[in-house]
Backbone as a printed PyTorch tensor [residue, N CA C, xyz], in Angstrom:
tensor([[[-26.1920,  -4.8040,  16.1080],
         [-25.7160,  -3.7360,  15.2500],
         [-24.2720,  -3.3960,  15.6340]],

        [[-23.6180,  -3.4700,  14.6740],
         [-22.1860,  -2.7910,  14.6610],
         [-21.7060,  -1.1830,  15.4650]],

        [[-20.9710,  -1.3910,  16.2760],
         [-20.3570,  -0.2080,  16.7430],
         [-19.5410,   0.8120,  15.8460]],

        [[-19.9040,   1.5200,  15.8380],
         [-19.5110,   2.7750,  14.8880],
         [-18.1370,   3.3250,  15.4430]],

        [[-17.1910,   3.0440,  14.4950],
         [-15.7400,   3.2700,  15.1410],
         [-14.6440,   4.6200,  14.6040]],

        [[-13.9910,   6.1430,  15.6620],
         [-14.0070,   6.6290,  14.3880],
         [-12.2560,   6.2020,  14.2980]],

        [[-11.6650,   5.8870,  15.2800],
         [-10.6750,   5.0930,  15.0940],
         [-10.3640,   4.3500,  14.2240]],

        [[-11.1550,   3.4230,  13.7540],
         [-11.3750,   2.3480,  12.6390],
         [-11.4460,   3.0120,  11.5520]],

        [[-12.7210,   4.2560,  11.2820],
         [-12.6160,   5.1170,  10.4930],
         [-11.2000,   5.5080,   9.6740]],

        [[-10.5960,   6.2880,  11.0040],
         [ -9.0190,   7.1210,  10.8140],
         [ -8.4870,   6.0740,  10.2450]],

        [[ -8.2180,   4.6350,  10.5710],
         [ -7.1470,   3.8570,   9.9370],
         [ -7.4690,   3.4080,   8.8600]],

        [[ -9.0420,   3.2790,   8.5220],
         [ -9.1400,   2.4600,   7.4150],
         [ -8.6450,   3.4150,   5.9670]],

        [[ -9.4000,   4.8330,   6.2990],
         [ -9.0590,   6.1350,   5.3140],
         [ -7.4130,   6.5320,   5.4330]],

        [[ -6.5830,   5.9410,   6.0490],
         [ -4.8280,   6.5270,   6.2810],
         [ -4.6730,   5.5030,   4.9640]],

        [[ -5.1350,   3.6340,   5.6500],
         [ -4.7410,   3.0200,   4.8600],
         [ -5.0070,   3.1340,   3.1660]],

        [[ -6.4320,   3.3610,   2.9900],
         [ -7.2010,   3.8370,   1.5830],
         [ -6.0150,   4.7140,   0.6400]],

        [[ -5.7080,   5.8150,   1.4220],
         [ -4.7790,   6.5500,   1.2000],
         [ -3.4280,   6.5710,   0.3210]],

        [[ -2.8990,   5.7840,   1.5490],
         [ -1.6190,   5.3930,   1.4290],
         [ -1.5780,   4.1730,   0.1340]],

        [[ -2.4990,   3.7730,   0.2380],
         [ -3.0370,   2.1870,  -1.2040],
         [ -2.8720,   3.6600,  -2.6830]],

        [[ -3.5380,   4.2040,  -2.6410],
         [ -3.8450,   5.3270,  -3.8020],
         [ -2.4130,   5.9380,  -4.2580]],

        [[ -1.9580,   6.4840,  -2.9970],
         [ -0.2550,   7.4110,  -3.4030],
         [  0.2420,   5.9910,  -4.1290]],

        [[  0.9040,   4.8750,  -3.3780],
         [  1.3670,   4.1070,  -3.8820],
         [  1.2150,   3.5560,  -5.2320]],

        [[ -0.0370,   3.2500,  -5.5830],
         [ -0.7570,   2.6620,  -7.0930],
         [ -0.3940,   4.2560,  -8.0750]],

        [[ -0.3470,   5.7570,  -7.7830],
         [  0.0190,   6.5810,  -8.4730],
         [  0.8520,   6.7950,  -8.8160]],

        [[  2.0650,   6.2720,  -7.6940],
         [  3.5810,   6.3520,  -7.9810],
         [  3.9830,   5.6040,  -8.7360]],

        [[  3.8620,   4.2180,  -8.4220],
         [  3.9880,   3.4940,  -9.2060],
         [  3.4020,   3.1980, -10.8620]],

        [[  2.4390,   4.1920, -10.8220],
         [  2.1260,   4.2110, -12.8260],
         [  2.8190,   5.4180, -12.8700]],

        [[  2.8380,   5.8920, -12.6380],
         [  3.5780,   6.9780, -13.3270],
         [  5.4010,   6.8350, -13.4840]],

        [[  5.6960,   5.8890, -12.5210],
         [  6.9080,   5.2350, -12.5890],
         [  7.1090,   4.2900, -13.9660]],

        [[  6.0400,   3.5200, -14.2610],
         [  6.0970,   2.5720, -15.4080],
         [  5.7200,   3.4990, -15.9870]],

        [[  5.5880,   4.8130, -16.6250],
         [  5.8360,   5.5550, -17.9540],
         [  7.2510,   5.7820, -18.2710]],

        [[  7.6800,   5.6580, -17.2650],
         [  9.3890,   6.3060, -17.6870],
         [ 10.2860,   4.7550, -17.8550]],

        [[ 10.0700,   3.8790, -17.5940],
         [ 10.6930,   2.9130, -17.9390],
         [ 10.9600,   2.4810, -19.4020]],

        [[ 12.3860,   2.0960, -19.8310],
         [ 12.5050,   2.0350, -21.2370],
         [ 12.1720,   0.8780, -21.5650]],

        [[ 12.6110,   0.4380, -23.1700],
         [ 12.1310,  -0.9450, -23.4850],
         [ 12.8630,  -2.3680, -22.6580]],

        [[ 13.7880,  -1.7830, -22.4250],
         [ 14.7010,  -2.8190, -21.9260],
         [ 14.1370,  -3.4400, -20.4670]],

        [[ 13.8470,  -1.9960, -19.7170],
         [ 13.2900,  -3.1140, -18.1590],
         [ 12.2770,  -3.2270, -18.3310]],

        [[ 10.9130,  -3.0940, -19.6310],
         [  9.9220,  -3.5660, -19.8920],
         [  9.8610,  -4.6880, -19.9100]],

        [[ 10.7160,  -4.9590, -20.8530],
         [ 11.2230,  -6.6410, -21.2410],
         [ 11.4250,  -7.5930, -20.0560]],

        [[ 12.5000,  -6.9500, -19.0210],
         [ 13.0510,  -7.6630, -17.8200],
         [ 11.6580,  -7.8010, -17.0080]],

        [[ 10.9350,  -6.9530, -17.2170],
         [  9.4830,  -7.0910, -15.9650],
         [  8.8440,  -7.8630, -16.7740]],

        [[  8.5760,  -8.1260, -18.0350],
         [  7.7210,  -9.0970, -18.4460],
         [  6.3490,  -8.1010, -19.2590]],

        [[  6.4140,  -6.4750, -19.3920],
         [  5.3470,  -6.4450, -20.1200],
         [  5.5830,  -5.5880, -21.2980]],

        [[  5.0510,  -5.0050, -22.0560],
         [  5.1240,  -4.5280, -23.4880],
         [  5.1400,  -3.0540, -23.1300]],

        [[  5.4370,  -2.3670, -24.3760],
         [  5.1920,  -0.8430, -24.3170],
         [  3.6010,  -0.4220, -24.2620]],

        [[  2.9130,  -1.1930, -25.0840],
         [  1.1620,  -1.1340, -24.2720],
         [  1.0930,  -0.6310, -23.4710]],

        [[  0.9610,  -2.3150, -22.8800],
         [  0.4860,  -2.6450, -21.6510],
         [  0.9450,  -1.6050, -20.6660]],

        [[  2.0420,  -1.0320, -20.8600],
         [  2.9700,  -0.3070, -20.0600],
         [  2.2560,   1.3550, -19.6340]],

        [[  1.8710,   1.6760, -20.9710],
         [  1.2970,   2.9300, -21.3420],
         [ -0.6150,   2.8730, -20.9670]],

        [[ -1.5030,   1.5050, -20.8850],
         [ -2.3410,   1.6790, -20.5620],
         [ -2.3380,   1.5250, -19.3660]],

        [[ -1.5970,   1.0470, -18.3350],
         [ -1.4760,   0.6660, -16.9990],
         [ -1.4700,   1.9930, -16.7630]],

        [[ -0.1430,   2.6530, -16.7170],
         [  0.2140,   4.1810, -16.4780],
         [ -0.6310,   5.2510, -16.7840]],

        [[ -2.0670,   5.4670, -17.5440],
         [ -2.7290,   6.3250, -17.8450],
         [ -3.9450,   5.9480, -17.1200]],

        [[ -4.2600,   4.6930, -16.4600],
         [ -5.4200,   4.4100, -15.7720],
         [ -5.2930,   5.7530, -14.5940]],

        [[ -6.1170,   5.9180, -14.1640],
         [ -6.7140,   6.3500, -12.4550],
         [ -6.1820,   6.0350, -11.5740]],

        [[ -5.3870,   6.6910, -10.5360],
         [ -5.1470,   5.3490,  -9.6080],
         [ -6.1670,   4.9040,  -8.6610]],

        [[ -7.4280,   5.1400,  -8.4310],
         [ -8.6830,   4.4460,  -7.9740],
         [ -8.5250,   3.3890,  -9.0380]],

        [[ -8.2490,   3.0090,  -9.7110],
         [ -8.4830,   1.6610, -10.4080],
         [ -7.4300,   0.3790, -10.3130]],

        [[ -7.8960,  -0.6410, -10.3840],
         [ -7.0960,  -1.7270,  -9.7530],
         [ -6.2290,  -2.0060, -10.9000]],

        [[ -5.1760,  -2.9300, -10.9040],
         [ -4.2970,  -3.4010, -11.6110],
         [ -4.7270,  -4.2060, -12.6950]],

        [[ -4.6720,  -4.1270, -14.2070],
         [ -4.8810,  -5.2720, -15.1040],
         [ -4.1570,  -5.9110, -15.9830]],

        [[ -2.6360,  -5.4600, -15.5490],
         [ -1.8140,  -6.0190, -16.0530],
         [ -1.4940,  -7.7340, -15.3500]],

        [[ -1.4500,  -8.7640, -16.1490],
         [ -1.6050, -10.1750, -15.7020],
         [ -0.5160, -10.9200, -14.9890]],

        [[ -0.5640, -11.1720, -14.0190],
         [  0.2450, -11.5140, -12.8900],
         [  0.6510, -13.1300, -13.3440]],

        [[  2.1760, -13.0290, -13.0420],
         [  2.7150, -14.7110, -12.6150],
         [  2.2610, -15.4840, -12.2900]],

        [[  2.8620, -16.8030, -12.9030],
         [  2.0630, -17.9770, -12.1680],
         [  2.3600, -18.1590, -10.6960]],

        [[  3.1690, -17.3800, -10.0310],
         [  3.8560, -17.4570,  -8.5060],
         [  3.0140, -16.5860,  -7.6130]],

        [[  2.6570, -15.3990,  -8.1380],
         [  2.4860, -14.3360,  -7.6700],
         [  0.8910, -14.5590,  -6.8990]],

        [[  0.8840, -13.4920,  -5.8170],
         [ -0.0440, -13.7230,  -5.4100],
         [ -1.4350, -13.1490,  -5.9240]],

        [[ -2.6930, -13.3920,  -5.7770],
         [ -3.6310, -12.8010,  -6.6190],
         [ -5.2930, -11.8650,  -5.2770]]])
């Protein structure tokens, strides 16, 4: 049986965290973007507007590069 860690705990919930602010900032950042660096990033006014109104508990479904990692 696994050792119960609350260390592990603390970091895993900082990291959880810090994943959430980030994914919030960042949609709410792609609402304010105009058409133009839509274009330059590669996605539509949509896509743009359903990304940005998701949750940020919810993962990304806007479709990634053929480079990019997955």
């Amino acid at each position: 049986m696994p050792r119960f860690s609350l260390t592990r705990l603390r970091y895993q919930l900082g990291y959880q965290l810090r994943y959430y602010q980030q994914c919030r900032r960042s949609r709410r950042h792609l609402l304010t973007l105009d058409d133009r660096l839509l274009e330059d990033v590669g996605i539509s006014r949509e896509q743009a507007q359903r990304e940005g109104r998701k949750p940020f508990w919810k993962r990304a479904s806007v479709d990634r590069g053929p480079y990019e990692n997955r």
